[in-house]
C-alpha positions as CSV (number, residue, x, y, z in Angstrom):
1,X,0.0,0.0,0.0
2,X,1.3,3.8,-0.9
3,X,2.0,6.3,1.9
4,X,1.5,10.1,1.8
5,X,3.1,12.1,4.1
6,X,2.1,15.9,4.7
7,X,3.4,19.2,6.6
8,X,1.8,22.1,7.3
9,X,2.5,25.5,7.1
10,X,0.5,28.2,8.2
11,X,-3.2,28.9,9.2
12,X,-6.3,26.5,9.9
13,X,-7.1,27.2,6.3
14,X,-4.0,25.7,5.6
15,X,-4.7,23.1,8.5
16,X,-8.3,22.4,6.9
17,X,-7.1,21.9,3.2
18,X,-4.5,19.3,4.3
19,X,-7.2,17.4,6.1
20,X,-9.2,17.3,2.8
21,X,-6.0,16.2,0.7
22,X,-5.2,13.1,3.5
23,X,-9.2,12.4,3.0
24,X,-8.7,12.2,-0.7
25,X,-5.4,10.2,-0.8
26,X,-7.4,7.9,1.8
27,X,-9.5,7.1,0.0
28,X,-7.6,6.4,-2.9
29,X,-5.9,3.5,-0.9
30,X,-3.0,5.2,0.6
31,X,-1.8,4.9,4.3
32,X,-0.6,7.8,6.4
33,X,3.4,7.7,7.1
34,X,5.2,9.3,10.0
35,X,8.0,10.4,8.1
36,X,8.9,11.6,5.2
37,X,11.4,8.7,4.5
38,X,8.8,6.4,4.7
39,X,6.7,8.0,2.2
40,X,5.7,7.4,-1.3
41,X,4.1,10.7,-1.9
42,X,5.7,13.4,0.0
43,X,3.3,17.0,0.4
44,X,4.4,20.2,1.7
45,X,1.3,22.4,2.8
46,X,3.3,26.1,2.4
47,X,2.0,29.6,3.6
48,X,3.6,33.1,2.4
49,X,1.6,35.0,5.0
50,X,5.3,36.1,6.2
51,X,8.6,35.6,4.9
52,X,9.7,33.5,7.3
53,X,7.1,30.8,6.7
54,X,7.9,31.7,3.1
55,X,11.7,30.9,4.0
56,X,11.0,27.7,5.7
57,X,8.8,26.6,2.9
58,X,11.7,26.7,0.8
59,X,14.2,25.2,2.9
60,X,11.8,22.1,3.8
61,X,11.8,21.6,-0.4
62,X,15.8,21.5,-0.2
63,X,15.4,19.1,2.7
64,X,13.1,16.8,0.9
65,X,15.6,16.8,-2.0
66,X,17.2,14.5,0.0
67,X,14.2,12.3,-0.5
68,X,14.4,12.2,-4.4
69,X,17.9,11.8,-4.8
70,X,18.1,8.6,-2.5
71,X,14.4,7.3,-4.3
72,X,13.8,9.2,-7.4
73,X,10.3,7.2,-7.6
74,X,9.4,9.2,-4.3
75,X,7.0,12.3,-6.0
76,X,7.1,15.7,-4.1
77,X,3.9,17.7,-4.1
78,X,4.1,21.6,-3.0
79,X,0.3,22.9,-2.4
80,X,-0.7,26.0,-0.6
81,X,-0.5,29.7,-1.0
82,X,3.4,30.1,-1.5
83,X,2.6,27.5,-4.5
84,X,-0.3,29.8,-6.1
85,X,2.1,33.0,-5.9
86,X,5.7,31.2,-6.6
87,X,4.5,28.4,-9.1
88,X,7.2,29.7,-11.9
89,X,9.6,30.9,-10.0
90,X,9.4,27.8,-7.9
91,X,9.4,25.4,-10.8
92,X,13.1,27.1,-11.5
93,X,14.9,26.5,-8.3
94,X,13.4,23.4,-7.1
95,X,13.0,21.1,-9.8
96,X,13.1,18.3,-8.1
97,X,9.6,18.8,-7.2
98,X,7.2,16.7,-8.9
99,X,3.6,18.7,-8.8
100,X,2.9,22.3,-8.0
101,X,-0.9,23.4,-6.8
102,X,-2.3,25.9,-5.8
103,X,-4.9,26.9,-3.2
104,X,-7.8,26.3,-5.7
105,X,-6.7,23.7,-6.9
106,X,-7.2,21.1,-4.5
107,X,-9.4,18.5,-6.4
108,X,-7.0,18.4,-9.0
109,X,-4.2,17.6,-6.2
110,X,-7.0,14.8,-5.1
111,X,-7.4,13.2,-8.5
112,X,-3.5,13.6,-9.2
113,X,-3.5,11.5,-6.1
114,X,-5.8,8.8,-7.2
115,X,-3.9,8.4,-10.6
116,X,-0.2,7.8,-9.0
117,X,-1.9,5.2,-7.0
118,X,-1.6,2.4,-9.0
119,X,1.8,2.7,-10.4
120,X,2.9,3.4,-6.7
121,X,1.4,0.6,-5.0
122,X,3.3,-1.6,-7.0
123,X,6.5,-0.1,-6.1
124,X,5.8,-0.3,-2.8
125,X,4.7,-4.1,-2.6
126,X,7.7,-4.5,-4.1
127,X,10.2,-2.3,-2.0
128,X,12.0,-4.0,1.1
129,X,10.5,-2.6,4.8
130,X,12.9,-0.9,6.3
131,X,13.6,0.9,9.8
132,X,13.4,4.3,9.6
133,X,15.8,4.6,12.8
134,X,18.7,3.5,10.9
135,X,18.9,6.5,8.6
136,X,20.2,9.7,9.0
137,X,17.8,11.4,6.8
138,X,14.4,11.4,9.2
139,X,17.3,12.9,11.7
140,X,18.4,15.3,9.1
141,X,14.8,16.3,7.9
142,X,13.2,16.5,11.6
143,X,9.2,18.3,11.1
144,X,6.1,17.3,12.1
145,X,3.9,15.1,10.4
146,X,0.6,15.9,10.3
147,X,-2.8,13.5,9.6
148,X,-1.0,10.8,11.7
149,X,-3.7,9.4,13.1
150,X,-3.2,9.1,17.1
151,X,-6.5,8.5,20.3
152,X,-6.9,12.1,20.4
153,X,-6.7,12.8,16.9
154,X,-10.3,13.1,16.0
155,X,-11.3,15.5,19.1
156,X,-11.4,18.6,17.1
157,X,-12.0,19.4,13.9
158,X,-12.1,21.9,11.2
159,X,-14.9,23.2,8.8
160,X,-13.9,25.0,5.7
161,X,-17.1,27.7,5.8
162,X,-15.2,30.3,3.1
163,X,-12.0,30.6,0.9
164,X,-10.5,34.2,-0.3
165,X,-11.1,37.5,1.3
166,X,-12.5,40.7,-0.5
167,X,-11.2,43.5,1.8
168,X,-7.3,43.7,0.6
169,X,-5.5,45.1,3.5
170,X,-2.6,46.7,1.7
171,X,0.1,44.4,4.0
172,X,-2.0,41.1,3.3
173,X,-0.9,38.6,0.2
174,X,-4.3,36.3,1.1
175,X,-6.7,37.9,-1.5
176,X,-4.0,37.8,-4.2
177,X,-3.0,34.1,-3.3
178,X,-6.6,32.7,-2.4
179,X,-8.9,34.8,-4.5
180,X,-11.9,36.7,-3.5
181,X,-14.5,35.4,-1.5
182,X,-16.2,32.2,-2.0
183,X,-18.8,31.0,0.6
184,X,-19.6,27.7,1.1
185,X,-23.3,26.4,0.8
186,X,-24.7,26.6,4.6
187,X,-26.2,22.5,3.6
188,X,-22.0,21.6,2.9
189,X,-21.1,22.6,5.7
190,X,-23.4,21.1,8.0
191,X,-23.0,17.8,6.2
192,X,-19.5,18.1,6.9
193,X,-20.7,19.5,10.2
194,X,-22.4,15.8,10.7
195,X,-19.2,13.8,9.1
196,X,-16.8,15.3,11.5
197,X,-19.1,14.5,14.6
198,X,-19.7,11.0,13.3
199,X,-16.3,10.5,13.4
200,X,-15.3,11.4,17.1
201,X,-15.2,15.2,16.7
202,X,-15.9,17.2,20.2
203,X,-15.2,20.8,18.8
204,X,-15.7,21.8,15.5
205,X,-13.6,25.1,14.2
206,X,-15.4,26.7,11.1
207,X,-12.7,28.7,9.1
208,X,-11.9,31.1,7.3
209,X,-10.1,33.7,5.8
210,X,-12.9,36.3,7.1
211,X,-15.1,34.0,8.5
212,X,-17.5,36.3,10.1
213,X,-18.3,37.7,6.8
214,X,-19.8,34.4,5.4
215,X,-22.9,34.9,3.5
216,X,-25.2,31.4,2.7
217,X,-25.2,32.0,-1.8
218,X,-28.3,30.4,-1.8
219,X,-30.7,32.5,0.8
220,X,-28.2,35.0,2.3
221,X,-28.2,33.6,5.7
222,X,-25.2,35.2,7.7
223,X,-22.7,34.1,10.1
224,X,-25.0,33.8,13.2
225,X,-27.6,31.8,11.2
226,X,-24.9,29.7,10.4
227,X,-23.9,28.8,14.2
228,X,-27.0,28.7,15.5
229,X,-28.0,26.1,13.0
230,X,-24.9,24.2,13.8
231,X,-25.6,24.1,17.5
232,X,-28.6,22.1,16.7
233,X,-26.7,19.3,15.4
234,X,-26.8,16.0,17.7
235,X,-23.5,16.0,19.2
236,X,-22.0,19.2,19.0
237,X,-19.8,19.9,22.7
238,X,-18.0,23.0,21.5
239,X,-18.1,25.4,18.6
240,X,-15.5,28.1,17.5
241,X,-14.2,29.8,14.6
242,X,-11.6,31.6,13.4
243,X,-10.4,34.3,11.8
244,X,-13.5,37.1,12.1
245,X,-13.1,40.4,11.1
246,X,-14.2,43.5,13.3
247,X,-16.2,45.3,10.6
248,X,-18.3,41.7,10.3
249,X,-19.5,41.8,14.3
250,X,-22.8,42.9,13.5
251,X,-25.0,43.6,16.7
252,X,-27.2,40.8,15.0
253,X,-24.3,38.2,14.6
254,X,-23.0,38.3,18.3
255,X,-26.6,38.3,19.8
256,X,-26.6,35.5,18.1
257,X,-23.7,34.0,19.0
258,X,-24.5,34.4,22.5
259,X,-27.4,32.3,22.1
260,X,-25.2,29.2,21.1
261,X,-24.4,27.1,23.9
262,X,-22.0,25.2,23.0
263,X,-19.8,28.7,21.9
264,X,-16.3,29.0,23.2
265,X,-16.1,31.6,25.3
266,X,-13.1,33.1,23.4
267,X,-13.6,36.1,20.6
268,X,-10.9,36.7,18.2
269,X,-10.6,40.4,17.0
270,X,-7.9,41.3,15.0
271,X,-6.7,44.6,16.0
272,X,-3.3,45.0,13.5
273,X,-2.9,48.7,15.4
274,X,-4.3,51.4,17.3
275,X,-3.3,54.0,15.4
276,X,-6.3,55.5,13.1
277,X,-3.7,56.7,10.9
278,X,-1.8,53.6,10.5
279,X,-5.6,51.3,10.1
280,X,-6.3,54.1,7.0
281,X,-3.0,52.9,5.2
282,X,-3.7,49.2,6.1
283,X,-7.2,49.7,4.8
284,X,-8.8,48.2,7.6
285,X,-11.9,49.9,7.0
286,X,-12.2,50.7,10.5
287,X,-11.1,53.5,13.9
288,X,-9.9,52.6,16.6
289,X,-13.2,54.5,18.4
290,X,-15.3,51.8,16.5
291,X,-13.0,48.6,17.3
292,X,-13.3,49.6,20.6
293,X,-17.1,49.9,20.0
294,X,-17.0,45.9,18.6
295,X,-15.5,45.4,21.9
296,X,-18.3,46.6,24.0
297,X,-21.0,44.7,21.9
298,X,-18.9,41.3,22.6
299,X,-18.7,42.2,26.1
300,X,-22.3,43.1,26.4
301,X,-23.3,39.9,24.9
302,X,-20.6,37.4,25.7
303,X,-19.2,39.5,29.2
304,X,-17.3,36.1,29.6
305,X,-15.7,35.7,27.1
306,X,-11.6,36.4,26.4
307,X,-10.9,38.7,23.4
308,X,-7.9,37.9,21.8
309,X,-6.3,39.7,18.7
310,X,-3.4,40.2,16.2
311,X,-0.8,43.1,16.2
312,X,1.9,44.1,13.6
313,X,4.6,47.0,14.6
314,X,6.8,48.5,12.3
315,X,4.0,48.8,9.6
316,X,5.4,50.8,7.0
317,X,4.9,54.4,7.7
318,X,4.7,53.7,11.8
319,X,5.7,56.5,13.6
320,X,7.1,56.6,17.4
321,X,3.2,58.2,18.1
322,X,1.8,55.7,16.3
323,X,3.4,52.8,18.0
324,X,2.9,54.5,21.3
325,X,-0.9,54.5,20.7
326,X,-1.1,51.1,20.2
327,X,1.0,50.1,23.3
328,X,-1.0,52.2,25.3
329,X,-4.6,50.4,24.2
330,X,-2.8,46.9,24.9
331,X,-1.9,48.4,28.8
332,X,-5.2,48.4,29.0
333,X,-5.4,44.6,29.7
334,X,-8.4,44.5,27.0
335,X,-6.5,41.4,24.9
336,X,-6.4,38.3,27.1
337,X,-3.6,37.2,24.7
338,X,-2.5,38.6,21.0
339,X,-0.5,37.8,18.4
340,X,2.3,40.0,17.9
341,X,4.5,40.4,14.7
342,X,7.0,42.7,13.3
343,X,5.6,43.5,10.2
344,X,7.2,41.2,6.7
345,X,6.9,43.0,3.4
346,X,4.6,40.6,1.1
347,X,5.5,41.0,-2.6
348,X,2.8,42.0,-4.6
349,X,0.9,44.1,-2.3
350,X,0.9,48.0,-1.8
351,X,3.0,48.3,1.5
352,X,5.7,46.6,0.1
353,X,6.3,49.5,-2.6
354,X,6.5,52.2,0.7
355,X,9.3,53.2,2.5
356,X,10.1,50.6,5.0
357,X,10.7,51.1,9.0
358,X,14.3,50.3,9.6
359,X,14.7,46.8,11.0
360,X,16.2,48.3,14.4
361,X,13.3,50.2,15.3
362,X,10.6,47.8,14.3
363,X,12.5,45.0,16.4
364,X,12.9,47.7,19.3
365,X,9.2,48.3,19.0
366,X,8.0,44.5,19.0
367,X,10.0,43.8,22.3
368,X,8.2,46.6,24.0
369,X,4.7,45.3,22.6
370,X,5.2,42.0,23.7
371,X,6.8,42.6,27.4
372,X,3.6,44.7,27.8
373,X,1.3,42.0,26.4
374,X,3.3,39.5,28.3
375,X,2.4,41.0,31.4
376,X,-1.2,41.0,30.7
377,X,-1.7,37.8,29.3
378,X,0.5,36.6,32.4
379,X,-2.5,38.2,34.7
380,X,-4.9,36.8,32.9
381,X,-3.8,33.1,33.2
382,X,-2.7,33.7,37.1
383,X,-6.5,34.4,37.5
384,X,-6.9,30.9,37.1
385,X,-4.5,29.7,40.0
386,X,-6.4,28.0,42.9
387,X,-9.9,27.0,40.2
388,X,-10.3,24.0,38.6
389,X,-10.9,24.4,34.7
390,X,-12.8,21.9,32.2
391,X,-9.9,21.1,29.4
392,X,-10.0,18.9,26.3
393,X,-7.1,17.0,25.8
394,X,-5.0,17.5,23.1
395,X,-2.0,14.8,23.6
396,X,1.3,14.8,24.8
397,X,2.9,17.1,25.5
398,X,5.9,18.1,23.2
399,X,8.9,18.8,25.8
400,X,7.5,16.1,28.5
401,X,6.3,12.8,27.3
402,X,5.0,12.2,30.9
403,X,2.7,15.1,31.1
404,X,-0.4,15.7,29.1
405,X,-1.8,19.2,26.7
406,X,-5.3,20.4,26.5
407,X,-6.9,23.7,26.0
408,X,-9.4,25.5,28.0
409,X,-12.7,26.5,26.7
410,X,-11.2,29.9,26.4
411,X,-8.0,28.5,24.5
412,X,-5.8,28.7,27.1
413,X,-2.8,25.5,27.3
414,X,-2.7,23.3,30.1
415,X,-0.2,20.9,30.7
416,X,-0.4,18.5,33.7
417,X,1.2,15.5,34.8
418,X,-0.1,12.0,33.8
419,X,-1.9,10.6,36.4
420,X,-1.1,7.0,37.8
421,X,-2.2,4.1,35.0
422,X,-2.6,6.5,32.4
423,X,-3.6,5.1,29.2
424,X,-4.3,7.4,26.0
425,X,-6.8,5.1,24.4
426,X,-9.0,5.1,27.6
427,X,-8.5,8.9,28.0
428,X,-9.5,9.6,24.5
429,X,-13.0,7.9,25.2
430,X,-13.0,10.4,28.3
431,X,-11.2,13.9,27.3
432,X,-12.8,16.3,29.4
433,X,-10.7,17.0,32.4
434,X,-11.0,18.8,35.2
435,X,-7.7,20.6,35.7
436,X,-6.6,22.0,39.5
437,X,-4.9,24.9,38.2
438,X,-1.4,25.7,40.1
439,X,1.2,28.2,38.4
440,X,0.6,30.4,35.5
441,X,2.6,31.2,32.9
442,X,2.7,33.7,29.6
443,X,2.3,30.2,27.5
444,X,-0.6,28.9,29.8
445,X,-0.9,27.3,33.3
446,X,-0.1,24.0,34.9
447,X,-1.9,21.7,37.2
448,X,-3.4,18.5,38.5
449,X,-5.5,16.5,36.7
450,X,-8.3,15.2,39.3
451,X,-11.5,14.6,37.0
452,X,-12.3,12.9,33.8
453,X,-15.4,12.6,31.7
454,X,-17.1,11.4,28.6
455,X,-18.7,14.5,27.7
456,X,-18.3,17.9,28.1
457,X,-22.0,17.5,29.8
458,X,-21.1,14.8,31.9
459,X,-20.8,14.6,36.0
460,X,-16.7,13.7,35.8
461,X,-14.9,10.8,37.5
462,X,-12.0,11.4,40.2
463,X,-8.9,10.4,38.9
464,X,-5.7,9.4,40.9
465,X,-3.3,12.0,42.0
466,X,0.6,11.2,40.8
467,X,2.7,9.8,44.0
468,X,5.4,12.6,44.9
469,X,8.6,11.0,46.2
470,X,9.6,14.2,48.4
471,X,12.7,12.2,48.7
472,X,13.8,12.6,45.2
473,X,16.1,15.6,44.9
């Protein structure tokens, strides 16, 4: 049987179109490898949001080289946005890739798929197994695999609701990689809604690239329509979404949002900067006066819920008043969290023609943002020290195999230790726990795991407590 293999780059979207290229290659008869060594078909999901994601798309293709020089039958796909705006260019210095594709073009990348199939499974039955610990090159290559299926692998899930964006915020390359917007049916993506639950799903994400601007083509139902259908379906514990945009927050759309019961009580809103000069030159299409208006209609409707956001310094143009504006707004402690950036010149869209913000200053700038972020986001996870939290589990965690991850309603990490007799198969049938918060961090918190349940709904079990050996130094 062939093997695919696939990284990701990037955002859900990203995330959500490799799920629906593993489906595809699934169903085509391949199996999922856990590195890229052992792979047949080799994919690399790449994003070009940044240049930095843009740069490690490009080294992973000279890494995978590797690959097709020790097995030229191995074929390298490159999908994703970086693929839609480099395919020429990238045909030229990485010709050792097999197949280019790009963001629209994901059916083909399915059917392209099905038609290796056959001339690969026979290579395969006829290849010797072999270890993958006794080469170099899974050492050499590191990454993460993704699709691997795992117990907890099938506990969240995302829903494709929209592709492209409209608005073409003068920093952003989406539109021009992804297209314009293009909203799913509202019957798709229940259906897919449905699938996902069948198959084990406790949260379902709906993404997109503007999610909250989704419009049903059909009968022009909007975003809130959309969710509270969802939150009808049988077995829906949690919904979320992500990425919204401020403008979209409709007095309508969060009343109805507060309505759903199964809503995550966490609100992404983008803020990019406070500065009403800087938002006019990043065609954000809103003021600070009404962000901070969007803000008081989530907290009226959702007053529990944390607002989270995104922030870019060193836009071009940014003065020292400018930045200082937006570092004042975030003192404020209104962002439970945000995503900070220094701001990366995208080829192709307007900022990257202006005069730049020398590197200095804009890394000057982003240390001050964050520290004060830091400290806010810091107090906002200490707030949880001395409560128990509900958390789904999300794994292992990556630096301790002997503690586990999960994520709070609100999105916040938790990682606690084990408890006595763990075993992830049972736990996956029971991933609620009930989390005695200890010690807070700007990353998240840590604690005690002491209940487990079915569902979300469910009165939880106690669970063992790990032994401490207060001998042990």
């Amino acid at each position: 049987m062939p093997r695919i293999y696939i990284e990701t780059f990037g955002c859900q979207m990203n995330e959500a179109d490799s799920q629906y290229v593993v489906e595809r290659a699934l169903a085509s008869g391949y199996a999922i490898a856990v590195a890229p060594e052992e792979a047949n078909v080799v994919v690399l999901n790449t994003c070009t949001v940044r240049q930095n994601a843009q740069q490690r798309a490009y080294g992973r293709m000279n890494h995978f080289k590797a690959l097709k020089d020790a097995n030229p039958s191995v074929r390298l796909v490159v999908m994703g946005c970086l693929a839609e705006q480099d395919r020429d260019r990238m045909r030229g210095i990485a010709r050792h890739v097999d197949a280019i594709f790009g963001t629209k073009e994901l059916v083909q990348l399915g059917d392209q798929l099905a038609a290796w199939q056959p001339s690969l499974d026979e290579r395969s039955d006829s290849a010797p197994e072999s270890d993958a610990r006794d080469s170099m090159l899974g050492f050499a290559l590191g990454g993460t695999p993704d699709a691997v299926g795992g117990p907890f692998s099938q506990l969240r899930a995302f829903v494709t609701v929209q592709r492209g964006c409209s608005y073409y915020c003068t920093f952003c390359i989406v539109p021009h990689v992804r297209g314009r917007f293009d909203h799913r049916p509202a019957a798709a993506i229940l259906d897919e809604t449905r699938n996902r639950l069948a198959q084990g799903a406790r949260e379902i994400m709906l993404v997109g690239q503007t999610v909250n601007a989704w419009k049903d083509p059909a009968t022009g139902d909007d975003f809130g329509d959309l969710c509270t259908t969802a939150s009808r379906l049988e077995g829906l514990e949690r919904l979320t979404f992500i990425s919204p945009h401020p403008k979209d927050f409709t007095e309508k759309i969060v009343a109805d949002l507060a309505c759903v019961p199964q809503l995550n009580p966490r609100i992404h809103l983008p803020l990019q900067s406070a500065s009403d000069r800087l938002l006019r030159r990043m065609n954000r299409k809103y003021t600070l006066g009404q962000f901070r208006e969007k803000v008081e209609l989530i907290r009226r409707h959702l007053p529990d819920a944390a607002i989270t956001t995104d922030l870019i310094v060193g836009f071009p143009g940014e003065t020292d008043e400018d930045f200082e504006t937006t570092l004042a707004y975030v003192r404020t402690g209104v962002f439970a969290n945000a995503f900070t950036f220094v701001y990366s010149m995208r080829r192709g869209t307007p900022a990257a023609r202006w005069e730049q913000v020398p590197q200095a200053v804009a890394a000057a700038r982003f240390r001050r943002l964050l520290e004060a972020q830091n400290h806010v986001t810091r107090a906002y996870h200490a707030s949880k020290v001395g409560t128990t939290v509900r958390v789904l589990i999300a794994g292992q965690s990556k630096k301790d195999p002997e503690r586990l991850s999960g994520k709070t309603l609100d999105n916040v990490t938790v990682i606690a230790p084990k408890p006595p007799n763990y075993q992830a198969d049972a736990y996956a049938q029971t991933p609620w726990l009930d989390v005695a918060i200890e010690s807070a961090h700007v990353w998240g918190c840590m604690g005690t795991i002491v209940r487990r349940g079915a569902r979300l709904s469910d009165t939880a079990t106690p669970v063992a407590r790990p032994v401490v050996n207060l001998l042990a130094s």
